[in-house]
Each structure stands twice: as structure tokens, then as C-alpha cells.
PAMARTOR-929634 format. One record per atom (N, C-alpha, C, O, CB): residue number from 0; x, y, z; atom name. Coordinates in pm, whole numbers. Atoms other than C-alpha are relative to their C-alpha. Glycine has a CB too. Layout:
N
   num        x        y        z   atomo
   NUM        X        Y        Z      CA
...
END
This chain:
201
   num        x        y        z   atomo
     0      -46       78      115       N
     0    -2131     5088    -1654      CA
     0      152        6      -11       C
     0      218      -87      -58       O
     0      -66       51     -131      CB
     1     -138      -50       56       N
     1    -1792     5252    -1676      CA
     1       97      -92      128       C
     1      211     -139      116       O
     1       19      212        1      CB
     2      -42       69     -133       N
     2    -1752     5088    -1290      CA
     2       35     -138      -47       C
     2      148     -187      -50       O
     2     -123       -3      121      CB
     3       -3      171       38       N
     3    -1831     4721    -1412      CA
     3       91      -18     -111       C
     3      136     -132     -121       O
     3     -154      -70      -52      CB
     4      -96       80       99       N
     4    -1592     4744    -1741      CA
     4      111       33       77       C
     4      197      -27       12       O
     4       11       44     -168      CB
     5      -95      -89      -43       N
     5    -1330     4914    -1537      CA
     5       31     -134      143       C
     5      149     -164      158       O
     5      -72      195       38      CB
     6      -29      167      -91       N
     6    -1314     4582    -1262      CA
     6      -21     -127     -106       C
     6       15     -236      -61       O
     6     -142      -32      152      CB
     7       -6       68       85       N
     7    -1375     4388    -1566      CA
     7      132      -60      -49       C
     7      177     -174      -63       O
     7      -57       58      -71      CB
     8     -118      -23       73       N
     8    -1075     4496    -1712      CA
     8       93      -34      120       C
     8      149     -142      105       O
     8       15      152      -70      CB
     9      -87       47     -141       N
     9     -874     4456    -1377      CA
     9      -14     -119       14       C
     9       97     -169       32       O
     9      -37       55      138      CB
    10       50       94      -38       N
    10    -1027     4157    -1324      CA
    10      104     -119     -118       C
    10      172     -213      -79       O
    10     -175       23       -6      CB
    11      -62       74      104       N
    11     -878     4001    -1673      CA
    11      137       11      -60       C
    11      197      -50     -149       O
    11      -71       13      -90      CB
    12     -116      -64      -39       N
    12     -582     4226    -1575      CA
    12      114     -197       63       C
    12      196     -278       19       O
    12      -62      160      163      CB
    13      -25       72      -54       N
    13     -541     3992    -1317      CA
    13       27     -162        1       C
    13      107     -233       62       O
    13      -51       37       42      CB
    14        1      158      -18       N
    14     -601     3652    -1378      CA
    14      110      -11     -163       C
    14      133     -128     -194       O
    14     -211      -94       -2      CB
    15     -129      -10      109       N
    15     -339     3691    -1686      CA
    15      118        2       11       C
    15      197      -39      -74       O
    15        7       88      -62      CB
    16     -119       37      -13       N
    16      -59     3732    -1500      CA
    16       13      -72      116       C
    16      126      -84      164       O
    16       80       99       -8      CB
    17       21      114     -104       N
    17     -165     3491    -1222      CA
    17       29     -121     -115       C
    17       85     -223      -76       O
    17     -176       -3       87      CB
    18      -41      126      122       N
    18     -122     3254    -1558      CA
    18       89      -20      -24       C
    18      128     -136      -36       O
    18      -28       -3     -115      CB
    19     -114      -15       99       N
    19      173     3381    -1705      CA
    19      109      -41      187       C
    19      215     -103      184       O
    19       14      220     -121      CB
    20      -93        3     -111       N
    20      329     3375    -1307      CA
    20      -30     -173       64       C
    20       18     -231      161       O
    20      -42      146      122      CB
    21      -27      157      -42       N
    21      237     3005    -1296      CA
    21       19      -56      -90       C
    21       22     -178      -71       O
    21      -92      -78       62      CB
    22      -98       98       70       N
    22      380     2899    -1605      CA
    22      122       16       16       C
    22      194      -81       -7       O
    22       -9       -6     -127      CB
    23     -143      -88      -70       N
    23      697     3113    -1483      CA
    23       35     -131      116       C
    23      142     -191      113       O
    23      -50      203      105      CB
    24      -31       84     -112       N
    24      686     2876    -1187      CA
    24       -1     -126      -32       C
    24       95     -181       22       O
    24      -81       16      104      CB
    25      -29       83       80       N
    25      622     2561    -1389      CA
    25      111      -20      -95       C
    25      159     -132     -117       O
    25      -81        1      -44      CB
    26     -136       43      106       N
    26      910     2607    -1647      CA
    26      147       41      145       C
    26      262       -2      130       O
    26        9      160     -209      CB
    27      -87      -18      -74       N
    27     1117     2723    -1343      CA
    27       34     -166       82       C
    27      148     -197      118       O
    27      -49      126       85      CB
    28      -18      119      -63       N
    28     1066     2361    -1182      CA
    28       45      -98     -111       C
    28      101     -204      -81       O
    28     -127      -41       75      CB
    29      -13      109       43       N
    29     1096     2193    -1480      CA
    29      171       28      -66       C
    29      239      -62     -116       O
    29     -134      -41     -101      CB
    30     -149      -28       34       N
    30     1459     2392    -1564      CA
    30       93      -30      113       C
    30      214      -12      105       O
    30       21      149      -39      CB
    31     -110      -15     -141       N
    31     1588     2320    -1182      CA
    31       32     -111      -20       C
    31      -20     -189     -100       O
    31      -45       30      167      CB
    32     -117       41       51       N
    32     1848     2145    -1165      CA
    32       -6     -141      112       C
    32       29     -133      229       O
    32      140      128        8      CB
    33       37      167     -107       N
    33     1761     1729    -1000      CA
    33       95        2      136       C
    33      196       70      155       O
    33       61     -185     -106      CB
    34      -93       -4     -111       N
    34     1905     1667     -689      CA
    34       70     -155        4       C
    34        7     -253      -35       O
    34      -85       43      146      CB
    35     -109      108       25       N
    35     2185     1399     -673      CA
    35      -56     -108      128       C
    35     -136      -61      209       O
    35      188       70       21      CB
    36       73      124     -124       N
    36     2082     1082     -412      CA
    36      100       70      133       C
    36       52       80      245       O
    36       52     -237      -44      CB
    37      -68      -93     -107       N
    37     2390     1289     -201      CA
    37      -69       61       96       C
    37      -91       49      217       O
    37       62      101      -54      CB
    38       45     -142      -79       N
    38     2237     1589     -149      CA
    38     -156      -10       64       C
    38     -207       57      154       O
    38        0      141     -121      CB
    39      160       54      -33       N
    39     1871     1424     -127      CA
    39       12      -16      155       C
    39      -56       35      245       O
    39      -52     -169      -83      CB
    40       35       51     -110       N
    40     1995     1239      144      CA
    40      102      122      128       C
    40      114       90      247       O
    40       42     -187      -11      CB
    41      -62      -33      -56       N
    41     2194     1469      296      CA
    41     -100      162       66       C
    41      -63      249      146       O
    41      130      -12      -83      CB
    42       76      -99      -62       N
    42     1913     1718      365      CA
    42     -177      -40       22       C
    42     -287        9       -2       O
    42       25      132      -96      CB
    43      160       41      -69       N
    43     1646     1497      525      CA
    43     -135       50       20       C
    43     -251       37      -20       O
    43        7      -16      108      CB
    44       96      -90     -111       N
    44     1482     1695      729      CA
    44     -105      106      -54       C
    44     -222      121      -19       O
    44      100       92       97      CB
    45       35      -61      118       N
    45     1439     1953      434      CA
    45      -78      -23      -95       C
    45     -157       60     -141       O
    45       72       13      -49      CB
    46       64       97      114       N
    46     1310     1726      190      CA
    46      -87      -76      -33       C
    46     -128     -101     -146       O
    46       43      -60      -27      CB
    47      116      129        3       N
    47     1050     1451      320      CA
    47     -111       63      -23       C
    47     -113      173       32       O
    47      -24      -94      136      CB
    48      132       19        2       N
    48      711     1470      234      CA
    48       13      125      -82       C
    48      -52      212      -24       O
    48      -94      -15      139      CB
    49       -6     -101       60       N
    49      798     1755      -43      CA
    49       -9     -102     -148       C
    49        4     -224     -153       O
    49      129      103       45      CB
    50       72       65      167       N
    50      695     1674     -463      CA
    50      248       48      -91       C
    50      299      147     -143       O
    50     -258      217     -120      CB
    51     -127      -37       48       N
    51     1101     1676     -579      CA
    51       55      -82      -86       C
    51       31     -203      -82       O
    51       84       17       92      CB
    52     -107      106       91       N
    52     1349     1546     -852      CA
    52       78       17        3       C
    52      139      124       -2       O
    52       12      -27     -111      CB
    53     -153       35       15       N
    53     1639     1318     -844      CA
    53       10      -65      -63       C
    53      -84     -123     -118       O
    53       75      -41       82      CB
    54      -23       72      131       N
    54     1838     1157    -1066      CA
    54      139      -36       70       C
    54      219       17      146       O
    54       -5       93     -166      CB
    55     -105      100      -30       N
    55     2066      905    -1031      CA
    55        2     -144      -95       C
    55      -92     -173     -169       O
    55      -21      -37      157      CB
    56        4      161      122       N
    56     2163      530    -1234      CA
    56      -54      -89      109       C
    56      -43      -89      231       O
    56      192      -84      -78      CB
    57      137       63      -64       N
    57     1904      297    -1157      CA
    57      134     -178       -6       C
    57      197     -204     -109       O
    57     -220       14     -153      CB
    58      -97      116      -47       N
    58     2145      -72    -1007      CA
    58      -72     -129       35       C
    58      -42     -249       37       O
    58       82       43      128      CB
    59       78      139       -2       N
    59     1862     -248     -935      CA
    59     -146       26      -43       C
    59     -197      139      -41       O
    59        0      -72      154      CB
    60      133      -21       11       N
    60     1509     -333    -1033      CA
    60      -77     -146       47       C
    60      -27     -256       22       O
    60      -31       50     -154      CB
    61       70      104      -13       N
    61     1232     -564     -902      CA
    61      -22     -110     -124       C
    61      -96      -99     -222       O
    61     -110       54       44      CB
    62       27       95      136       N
    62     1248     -851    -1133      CA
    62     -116     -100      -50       C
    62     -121     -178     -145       O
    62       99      -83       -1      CB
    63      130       52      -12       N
    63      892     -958    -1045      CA
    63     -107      115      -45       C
    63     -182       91     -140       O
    63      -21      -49      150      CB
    64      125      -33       19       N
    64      652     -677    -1036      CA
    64       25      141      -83       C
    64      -58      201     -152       O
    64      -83        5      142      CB
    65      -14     -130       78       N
    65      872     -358    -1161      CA
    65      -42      129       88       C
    65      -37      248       56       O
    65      -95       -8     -135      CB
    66       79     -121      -69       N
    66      695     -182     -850      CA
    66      183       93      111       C
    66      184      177      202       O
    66     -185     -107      152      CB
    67     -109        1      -92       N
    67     1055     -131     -687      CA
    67      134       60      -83       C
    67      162       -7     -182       O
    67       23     -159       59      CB
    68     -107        7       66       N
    68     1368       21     -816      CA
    68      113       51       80       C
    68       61       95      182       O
    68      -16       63     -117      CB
    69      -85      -65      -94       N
    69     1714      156     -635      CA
    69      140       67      -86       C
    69      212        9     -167       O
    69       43     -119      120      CB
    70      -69      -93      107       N
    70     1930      449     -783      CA
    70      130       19       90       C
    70      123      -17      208       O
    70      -92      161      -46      CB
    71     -104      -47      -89       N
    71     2283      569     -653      CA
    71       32      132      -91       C
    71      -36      156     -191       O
    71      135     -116       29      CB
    72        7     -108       30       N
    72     2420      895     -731      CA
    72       50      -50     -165       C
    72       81     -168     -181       O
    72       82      104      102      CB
    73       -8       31      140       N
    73     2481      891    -1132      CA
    73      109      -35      -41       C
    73      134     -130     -115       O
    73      -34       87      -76      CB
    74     -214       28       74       N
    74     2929      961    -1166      CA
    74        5     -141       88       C
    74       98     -218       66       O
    74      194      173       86      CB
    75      -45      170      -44       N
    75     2905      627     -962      CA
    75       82       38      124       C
    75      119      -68      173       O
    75      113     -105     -133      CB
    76      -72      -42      -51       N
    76     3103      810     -716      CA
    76      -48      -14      192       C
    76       36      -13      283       O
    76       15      126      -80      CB
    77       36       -2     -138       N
    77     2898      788     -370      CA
    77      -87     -176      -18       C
    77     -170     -196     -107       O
    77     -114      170       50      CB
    78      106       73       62       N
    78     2740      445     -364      CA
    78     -148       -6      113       C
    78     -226     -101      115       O
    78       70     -162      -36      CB
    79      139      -22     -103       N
    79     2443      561      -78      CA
    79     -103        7     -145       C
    79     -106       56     -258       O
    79       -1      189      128      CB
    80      125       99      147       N
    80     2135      382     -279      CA
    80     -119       96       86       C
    80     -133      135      202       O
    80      -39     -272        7      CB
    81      181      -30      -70       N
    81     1776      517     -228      CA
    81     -115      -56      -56       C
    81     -169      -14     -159       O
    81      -54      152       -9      CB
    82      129       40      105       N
    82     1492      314     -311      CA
    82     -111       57      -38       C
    82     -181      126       37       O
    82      -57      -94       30      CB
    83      123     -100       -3       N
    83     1223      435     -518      CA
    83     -134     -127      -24       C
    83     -138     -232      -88       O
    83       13      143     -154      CB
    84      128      100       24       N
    84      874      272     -487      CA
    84     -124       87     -125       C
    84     -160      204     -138       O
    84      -91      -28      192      CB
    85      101      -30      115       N
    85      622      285     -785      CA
    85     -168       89       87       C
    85     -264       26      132       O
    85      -40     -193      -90      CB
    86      121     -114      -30       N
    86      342      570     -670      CA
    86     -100      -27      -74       C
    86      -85      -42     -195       O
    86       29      148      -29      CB
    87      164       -1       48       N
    87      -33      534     -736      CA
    87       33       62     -181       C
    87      119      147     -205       O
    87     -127      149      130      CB
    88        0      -43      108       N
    88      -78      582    -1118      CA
    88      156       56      -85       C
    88      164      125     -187       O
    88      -99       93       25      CB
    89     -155        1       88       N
    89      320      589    -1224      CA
    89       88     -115      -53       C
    89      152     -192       19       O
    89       99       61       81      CB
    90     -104      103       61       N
    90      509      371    -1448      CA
    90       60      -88       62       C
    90      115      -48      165       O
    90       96       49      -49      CB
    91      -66      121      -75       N
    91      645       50    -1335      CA
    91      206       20      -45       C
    91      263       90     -129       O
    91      -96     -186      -85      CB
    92     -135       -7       82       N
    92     1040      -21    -1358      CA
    92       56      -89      -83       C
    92       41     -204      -42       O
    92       92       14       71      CB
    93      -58      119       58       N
    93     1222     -218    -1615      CA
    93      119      -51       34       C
    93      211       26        5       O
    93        9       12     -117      CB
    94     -110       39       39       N
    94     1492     -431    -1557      CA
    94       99       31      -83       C
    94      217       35      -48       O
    94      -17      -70      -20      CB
    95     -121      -38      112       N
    95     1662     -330    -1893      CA
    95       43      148       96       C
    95      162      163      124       O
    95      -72       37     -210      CB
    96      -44      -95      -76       N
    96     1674      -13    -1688      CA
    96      132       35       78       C
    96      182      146       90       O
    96      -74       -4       65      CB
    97     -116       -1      -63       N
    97     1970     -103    -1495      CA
    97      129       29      -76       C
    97      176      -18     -180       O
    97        6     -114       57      CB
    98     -122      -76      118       N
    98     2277      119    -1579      CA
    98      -66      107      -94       C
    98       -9      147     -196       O
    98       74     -127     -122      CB
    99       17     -171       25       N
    99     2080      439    -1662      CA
    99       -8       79       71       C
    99      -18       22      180       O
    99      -87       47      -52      CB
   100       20      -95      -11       N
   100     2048      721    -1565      CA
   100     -179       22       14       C
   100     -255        8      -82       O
   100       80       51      -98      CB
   101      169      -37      -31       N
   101     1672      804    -1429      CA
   101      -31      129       55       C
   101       20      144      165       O
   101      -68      -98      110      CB
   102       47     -136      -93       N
   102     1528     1166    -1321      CA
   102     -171      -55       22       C
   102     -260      -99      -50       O
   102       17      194     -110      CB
   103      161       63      -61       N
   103     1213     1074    -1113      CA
   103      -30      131      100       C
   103       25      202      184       O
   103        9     -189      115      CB
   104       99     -109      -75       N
   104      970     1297    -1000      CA
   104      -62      -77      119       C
   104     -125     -178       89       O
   104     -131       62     -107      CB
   105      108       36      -97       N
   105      808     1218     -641      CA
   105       10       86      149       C
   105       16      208      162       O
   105       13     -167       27      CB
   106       13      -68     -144       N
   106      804     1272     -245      CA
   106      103     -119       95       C
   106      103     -242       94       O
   106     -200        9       63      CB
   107      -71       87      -55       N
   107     1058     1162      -19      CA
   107      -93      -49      108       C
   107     -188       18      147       O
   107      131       51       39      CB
   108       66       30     -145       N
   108      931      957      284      CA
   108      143      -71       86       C
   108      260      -84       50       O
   108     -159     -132      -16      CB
   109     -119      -20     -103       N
   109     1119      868      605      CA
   109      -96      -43      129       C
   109     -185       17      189       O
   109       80      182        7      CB
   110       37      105     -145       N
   110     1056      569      893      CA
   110       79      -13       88       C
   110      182      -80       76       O
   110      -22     -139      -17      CB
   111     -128      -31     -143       N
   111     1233      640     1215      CA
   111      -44     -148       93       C
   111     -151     -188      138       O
   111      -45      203      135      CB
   112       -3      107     -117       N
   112     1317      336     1425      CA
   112       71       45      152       C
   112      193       59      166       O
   112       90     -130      -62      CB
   113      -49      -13     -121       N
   113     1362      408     1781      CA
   113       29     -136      100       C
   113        4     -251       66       O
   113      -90       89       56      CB
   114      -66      111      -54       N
   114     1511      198     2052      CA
   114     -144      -61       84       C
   114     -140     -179      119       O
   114      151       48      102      CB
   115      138       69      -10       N
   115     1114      143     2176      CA
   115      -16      -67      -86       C
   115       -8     -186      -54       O
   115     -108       66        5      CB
   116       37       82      105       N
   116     1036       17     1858      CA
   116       50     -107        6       C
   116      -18     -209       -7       O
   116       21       41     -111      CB
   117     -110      128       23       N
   117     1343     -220     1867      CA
   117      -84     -102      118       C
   117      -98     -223       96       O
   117      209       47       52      CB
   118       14       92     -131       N
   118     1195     -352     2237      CA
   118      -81       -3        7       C
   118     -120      -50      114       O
   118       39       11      114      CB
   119      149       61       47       N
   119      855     -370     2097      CA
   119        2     -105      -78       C
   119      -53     -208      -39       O
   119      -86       90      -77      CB
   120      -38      128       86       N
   120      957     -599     1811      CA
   120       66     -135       71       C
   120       15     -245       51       O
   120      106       49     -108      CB
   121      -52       83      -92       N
   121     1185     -801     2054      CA
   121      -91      -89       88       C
   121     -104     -212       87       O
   121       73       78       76      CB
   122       96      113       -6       N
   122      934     -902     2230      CA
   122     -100      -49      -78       C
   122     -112     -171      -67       O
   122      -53        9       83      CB
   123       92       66       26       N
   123      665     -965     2051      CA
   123       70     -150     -122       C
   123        9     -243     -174       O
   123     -116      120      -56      CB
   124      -56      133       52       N
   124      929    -1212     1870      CA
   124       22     -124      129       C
   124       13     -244      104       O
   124      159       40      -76      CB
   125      -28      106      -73       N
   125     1001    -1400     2177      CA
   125     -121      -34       99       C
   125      -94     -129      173       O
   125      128       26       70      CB
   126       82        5       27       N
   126      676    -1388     2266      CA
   126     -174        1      -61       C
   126     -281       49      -23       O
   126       45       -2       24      CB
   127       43      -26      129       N
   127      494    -1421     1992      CA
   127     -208      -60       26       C
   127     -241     -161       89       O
   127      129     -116     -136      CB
   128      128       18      -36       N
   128       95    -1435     2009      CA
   128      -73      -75     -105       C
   128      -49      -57     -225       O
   128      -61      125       29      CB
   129       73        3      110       N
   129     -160    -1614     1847      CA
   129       52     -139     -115       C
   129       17     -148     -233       O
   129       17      156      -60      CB
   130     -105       12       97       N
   130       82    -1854     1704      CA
   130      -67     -123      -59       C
   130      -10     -177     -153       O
   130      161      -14       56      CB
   131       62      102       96       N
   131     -183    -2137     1603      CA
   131      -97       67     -110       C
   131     -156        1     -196       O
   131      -85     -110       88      CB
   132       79      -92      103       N
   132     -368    -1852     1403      CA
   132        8      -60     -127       C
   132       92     -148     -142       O
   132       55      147      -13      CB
   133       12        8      179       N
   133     -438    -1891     1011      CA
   133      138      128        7       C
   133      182      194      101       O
   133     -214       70     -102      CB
   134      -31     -115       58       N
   134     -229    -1655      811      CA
   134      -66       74     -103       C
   134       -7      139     -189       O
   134       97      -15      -34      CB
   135      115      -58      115       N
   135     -534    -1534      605      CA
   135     -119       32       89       C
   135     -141       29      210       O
   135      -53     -122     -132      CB
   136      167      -30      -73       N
   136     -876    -1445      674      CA
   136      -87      -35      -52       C
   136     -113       -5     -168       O
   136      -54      123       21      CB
   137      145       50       38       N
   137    -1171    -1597      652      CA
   137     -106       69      -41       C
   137     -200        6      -90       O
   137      -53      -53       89      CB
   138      166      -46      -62       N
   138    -1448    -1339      685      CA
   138      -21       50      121       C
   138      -89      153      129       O
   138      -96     -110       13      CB
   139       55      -53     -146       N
   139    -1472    -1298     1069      CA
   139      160      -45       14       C
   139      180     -164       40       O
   139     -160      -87      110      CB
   140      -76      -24      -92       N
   140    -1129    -1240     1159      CA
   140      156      -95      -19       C
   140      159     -217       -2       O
   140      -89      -28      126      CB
   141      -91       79      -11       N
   141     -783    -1347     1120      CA
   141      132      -91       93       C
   141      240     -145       71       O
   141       17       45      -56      CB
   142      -56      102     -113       N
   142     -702    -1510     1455      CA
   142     -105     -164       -9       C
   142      -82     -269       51       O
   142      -24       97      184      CB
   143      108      135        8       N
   143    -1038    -1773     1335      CA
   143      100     -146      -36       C
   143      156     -144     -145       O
   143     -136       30     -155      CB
   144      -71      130       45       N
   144     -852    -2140     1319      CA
   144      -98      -80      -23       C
   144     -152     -151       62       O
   144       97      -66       95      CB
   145      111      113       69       N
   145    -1092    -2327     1106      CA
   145       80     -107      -34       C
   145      189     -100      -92       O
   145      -86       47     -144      CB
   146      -73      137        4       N
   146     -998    -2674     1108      CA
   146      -63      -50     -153       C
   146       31     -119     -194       O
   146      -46     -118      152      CB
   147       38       32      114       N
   147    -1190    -2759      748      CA
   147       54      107     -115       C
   147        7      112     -229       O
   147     -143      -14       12      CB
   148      -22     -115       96       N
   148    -1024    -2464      579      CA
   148      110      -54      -99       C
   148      222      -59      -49       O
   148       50      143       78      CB
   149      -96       55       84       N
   149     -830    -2613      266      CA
   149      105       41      -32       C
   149      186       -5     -112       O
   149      -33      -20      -87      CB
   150     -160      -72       31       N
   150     -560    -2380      286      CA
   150       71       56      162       C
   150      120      164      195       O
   150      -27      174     -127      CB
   151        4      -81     -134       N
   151     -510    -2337      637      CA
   151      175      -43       31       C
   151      233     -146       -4       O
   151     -145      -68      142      CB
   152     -149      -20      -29       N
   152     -147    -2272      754      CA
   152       49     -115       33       C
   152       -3     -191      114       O
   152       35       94      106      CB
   153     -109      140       -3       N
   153      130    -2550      718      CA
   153       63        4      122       C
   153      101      106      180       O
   153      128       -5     -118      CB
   154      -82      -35     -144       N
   154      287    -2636     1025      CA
   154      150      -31      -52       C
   154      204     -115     -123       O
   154      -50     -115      154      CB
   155     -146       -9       39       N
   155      633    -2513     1030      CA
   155       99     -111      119       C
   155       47     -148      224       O
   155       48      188       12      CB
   156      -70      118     -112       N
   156      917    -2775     1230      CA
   156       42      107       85       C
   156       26      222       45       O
   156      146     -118      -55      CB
   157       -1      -57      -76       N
   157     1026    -2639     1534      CA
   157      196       88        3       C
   157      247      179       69       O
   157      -67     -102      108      CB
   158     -135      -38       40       N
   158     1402    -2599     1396      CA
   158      -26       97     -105       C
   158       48      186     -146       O
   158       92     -118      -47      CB
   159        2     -181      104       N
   159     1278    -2349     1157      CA
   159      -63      125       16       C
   159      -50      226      -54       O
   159      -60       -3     -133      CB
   160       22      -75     -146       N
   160     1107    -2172     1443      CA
   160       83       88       18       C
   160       79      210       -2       O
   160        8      -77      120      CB
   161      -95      -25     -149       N
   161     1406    -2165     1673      CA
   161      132      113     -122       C
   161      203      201      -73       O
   161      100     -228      107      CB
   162      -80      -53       52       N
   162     1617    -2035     1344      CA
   162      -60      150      -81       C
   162        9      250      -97       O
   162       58     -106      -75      CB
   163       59     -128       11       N
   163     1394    -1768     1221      CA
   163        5       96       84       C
   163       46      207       49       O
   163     -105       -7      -15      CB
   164       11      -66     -142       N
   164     1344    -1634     1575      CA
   164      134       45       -4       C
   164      152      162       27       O
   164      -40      -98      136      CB
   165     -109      -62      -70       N
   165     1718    -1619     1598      CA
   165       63      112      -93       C
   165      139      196      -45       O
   165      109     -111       40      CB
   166       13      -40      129       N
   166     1733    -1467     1237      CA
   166      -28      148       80       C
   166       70      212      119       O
   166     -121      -83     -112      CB
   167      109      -75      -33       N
   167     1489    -1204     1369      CA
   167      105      105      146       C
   167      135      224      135       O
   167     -162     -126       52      CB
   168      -50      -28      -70       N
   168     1675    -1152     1691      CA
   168      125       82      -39       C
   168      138      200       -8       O
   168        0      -91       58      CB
   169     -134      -38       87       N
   169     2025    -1101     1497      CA
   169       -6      109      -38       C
   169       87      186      -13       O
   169       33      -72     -116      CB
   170      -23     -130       47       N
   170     1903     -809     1322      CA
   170      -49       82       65       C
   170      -70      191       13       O
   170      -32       24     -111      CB
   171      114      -65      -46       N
   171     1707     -685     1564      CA
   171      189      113       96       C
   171      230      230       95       O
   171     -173     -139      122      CB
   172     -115      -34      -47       N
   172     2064     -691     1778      CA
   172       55      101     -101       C
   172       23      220      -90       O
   172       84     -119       24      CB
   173      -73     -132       93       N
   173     2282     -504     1472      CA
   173      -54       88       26       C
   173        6      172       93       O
   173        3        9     -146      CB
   174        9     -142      -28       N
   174     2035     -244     1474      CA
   174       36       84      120       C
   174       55      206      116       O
   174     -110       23      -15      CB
   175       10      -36     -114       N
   175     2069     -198     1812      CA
   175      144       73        1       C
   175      155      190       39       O
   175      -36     -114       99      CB
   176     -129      -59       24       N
   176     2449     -141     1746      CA
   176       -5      141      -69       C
   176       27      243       -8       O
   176       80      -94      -84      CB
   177       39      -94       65       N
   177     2357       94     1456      CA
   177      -65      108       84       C
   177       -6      215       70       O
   177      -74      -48      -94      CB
   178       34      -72      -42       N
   178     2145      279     1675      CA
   178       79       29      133       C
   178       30      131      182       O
   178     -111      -21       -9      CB
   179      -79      -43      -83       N
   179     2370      320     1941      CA
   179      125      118      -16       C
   179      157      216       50       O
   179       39     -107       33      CB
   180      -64     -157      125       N
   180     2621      519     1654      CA
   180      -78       60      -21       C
   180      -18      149       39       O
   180       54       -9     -154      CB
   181       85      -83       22       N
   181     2364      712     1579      CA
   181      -10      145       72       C
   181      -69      118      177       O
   181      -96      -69       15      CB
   182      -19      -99      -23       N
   182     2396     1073     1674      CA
   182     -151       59       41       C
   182     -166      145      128       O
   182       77       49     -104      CB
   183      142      -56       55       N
   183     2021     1145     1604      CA
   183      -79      -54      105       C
   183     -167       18      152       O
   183      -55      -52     -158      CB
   184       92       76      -91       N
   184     1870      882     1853      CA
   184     -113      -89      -51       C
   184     -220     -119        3       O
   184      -60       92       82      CB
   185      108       88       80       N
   185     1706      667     1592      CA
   185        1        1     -111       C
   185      -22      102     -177       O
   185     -119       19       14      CB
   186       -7       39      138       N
   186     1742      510     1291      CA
   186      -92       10     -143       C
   186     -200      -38     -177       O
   186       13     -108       19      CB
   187       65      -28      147       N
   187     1660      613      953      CA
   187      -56      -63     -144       C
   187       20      -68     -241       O
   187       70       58      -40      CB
   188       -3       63      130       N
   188     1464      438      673      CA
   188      -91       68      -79       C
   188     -206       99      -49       O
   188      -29     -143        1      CB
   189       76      -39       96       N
   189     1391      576      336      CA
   189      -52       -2      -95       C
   189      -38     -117     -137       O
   189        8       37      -16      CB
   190       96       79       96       N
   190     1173      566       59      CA
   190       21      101      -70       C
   190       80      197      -21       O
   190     -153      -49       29      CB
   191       40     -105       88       N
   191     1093      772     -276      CA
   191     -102       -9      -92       C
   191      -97      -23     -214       O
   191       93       33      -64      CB
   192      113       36      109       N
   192      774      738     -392      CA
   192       -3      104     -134       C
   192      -14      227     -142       O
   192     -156        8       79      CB
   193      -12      -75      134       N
   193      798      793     -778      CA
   193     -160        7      -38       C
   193     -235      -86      -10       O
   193      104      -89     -125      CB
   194       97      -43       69       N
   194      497      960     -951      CA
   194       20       26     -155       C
   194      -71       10     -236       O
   194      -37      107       65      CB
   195      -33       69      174       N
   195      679      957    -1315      CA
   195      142        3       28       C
   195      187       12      142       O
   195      -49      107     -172      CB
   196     -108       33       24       N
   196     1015      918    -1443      CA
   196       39      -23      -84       C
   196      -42      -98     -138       O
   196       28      -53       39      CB
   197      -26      -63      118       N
   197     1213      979    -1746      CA
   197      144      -63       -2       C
   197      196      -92      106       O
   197      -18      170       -4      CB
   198     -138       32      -37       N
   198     1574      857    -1846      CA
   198       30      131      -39       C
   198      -29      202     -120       O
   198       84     -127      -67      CB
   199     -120     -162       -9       N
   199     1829     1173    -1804      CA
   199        0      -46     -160       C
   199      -27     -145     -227       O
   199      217        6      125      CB
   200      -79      -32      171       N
   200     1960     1303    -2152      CA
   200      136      -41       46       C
   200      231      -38      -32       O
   200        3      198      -78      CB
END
């Protein structure tokens, strides 16, 4: 008897300051101190796919859906932007928003373009597959070209083709420049999926 209150008591020992040592760790995250879009971006490698907050003034916002917004560091002083995308179950952005101050909670992410990638895209722009396809789907498949389908893809003229394509090509080239500066061996694009978000005091 004296055994069972005696691990009892340990027992309720225990899970008490397993409580008190995770609200310790909760008010400790929620007193640390945001990270600036700087230092975010300036420790990549460190940072992606981790639950973190930054804060910075919000310069732009999607003026359609609100799912989109892009912050720079807050004194206005660096203008490296980072967009944040609206996360499963978090607040949309407002327009009036622009010109505050935002601390957003989320996870950085991070899409590496390599110089394969570039000469995968390349071609499949110049030759391009499929190209009497629908742009939708029917049901069975979206290469099906149903000729009775009431919405079936507009044919584009062949001058807005030849200028897209070159569109396409153009940036495909810059990056290629970009990635040639590149120290790293491949180009960096990033994201911040927000899960909430608050304006700074």
C-alpha cells in the first residue's frame, strides 16, 4: 500500500513539473524576440521547415483572395521582401494591412532551382506536348479533346504563341544569369506559410 501511494506521489510529482516545464517553454516562445525578414533570410539553412516568428511591415497584399501577403524588414531599412502564404486554417490578409507592422507565426519553406530544372523547363517550352489538349478535365483525363465540350479551349493566334514562348524563354535566360552568380549552385525561392498573425504593438 505504502509502495502504490509512494509511486503515486512520484508519479503526480512528476507530471507537475512536466506542466509547469511546458508552460516555461510556451511563455519562453511567446517572450522571444521575432526575427526580422534579414536575419530570417539570412539563416536559410537554419530555419526552413521550422514553426517560427517574424515580423516585418506588410507592402503588399493580394487584392483578390487575401491568401497572399509580402513583408520587408519593419525600420524600412533592408527592402529583401518575403512572401507569406495563408496556411490551412489561418486568417486571410487585408489590404488595409499595408503599412503595418505584422508578427506572423509559421514555417519557412524553400524551392531550389537548379540549372537541370532550367533545361527541363526549356525544353518542354520549345517543345511543348500535347498542345491540342483541353485545359480542364473531363472525367477520363486531361489530354481527352472532346470536340462537343462547351468550354473546350480557345484557340490562341500563333503571334501570341511565338510571344509567350519568347516571354517564357527570357526569363528562363535571366535566371540562367542569376544562377550563374550564384555561389550556392542554385537558385533560391521562398515562402512563409502563415498559421496566425497579429499586428506588432
Amino acid at each position: 500500500m505504502n509502495n502504490t501511494l509512494t509511486r503515486l506521489t512520484s508519479l503526480t510529482a512528476a507530471l507537475a513539473l512536466a506542466l509547469l516545464a511546458g508552460s516555461a517553454t510556451l511563455n519562453a516562445q511567446a517572450d522571444a524576440k521575432p526575427l526580422s525578414v534579414t536575419d530570417l533570410v539570412a539563416a536559410i539553412d537554419a530555419n526552413v521547415g521550422k514553426r517560427i516568428v517574424v515580423e516585418g511591415m506588410a507592402t503588399w497584399v493580394c487584392p483578390h483572395m487575401g491568401c497572399k501577403a509580402q513583408i520587408i524588414n519593419a525600420d524600412g531599412e533592408s527592402k529583401t521582401a518575403l512572401l507569406l502564404t495563408q496556411g490551412k486554417g489561418a486568417p486571410k490578409f487585408s489590404p488595409e494591412l499595408r503599412g503595418d507592422t505584422l508578427r506572423v507565426t509559421g514555417i519557412l519553406h524553400e524551392t531550389r532551382v537548379t540549372a537541370a530544372d532550367l533545361d527541363e523547363q526549356e525544353a518542354a517550352i520549345k517543345n511543348p506536348k500535347n498542345t491540342g489538349a483541353h485545359d480542364h478535365d473531363h472525367g477520363h483525363g486531361k489530354d481527352d479533346d472532346c470536340e462537343s465540350c462547351p468550354t473546350k479551349k480557345q484557340e490562341v493566334s500563333a503571334e501570341q504563341l511565338a510571344k509567350t514562348k519568347q516571354a517564357q524563354l527570357a526569363r528562363i535566360a535571366k535566371h540562367r544569369e542569376m544562377l550563374a552568380k550564384s555561389k550556392k549552385g542554385y537558385l533560391s525561392s521562398l515562402s512563409f506559410e502563415s498559421l496566425s498573425w497579429q499586428k506588432a504593438d
